[in-house]
N, C-alpha and C positions, 0 to 999 in steps of 0.2 A: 736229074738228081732228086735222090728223094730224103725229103726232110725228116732230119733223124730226133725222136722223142725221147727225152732224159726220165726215167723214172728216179726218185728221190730214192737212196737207200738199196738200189735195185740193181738190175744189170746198166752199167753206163750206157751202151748202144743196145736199141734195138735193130736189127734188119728185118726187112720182108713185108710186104704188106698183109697178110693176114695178121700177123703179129701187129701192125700197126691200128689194123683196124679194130683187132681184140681192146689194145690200150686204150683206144677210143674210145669203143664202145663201154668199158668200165668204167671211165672217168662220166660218161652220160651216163651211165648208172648209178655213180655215186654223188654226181650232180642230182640229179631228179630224187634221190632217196634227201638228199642235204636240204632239197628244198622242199620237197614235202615233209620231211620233220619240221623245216622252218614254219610251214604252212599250218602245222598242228598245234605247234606248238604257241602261235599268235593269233590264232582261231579263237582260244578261251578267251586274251585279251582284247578279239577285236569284238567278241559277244557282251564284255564287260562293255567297254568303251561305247558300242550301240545301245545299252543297255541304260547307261550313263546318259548318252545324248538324248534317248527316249523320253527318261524324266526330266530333264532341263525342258524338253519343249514341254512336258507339257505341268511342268511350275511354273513356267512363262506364259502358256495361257493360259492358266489357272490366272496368272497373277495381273496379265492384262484384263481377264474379266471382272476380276474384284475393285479394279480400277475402273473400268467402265462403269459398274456397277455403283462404286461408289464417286462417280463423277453421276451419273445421275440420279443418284439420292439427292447432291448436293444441288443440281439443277434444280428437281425436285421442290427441294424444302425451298430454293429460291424463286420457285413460282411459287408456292402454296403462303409467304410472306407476302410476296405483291397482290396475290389474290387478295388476304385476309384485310390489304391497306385498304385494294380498290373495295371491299364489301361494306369496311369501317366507311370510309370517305361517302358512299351510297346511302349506307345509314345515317348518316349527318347532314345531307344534301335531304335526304328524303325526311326527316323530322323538322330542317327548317321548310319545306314546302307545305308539310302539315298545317304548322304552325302558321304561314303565310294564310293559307285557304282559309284556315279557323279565324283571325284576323279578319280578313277580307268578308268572312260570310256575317261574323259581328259586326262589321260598318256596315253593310248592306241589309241587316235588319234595325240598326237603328236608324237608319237615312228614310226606310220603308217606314217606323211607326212617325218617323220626323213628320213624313209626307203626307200618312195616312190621320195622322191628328191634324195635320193642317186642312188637310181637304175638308176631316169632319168637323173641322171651327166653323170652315167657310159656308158647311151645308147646310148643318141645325141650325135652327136662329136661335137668335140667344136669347135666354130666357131670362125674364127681372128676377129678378130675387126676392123671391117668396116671401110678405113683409110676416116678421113673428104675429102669431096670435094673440089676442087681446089675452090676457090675462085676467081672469073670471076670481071677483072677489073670494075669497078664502071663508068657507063659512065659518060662522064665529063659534067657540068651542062651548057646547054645554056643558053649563053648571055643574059642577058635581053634587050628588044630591045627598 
């Protein structure tokens, strides 16, 4: 038996198989026309929608790089702070070292003249004290005349 195709609006029974396979083949032809319009017709939307997805990616790398970016600026300035302490801190380490040496080189020049006065006590001998000189009478003031 062979299975019988209703057309809607049409003849109720078809017979034959030519006839059957004509119906067929119309309905594949108006299948494949139905879906290439379909295909056409959500082609513009699916060029939208890529079009769409295109720019989301790349405003999200766009926006991940401004974030990198500004993740290290902020590194950045937070090394360029630590730097700026560790240079302060060096600077103050190094003006009290100055300061020490300068110190240090003042007691060791006066320990040296300490030293050096005492050796030259010990060496010169000492000398009396030169007694003042006699005082040679004043001559006496002539008359005025």
């Amino acid at each position: 038996m062979e299975p019988e195709v209703q057309l809607p609006d049409s003849q109720p029974k078809v017979e034959g198989k030519r006839t059957q396979l004509k119906i067929v083949r119309e309905s594949v032809e108006t299948l494949s026309r139905d879906v290439a319009d379909f295909r056409k017709s959500h082609e513009n939307s699916t060029r939208k929608l890529q079009a769409e997805i295109a720019s989301l990616r790349k405003e999200i790398a766009a926006t991940a790089r401004a974030r990198d970016l500004e993740d290290h600026a902020k590194s950045h300035l937070a090394g360029s702070k630590k730097l700026e302490k560790q240079v302060t801190t060096l600077r103050a380490e190094l003006a009290a070292v100055k300061k020490s040496i300068a110190n240090d080189a003042a007691r060791g020049r006066a320990k040296q003249e300490a030293l050096l006065s005492k050796v030259l006590s010990k060496v010169t001998p000492k000398r009396a004290k030169p007694a003042k000189p006699k005082a040679k009478p004043k001559p006496a003031k002539a008359a005025k005349k």
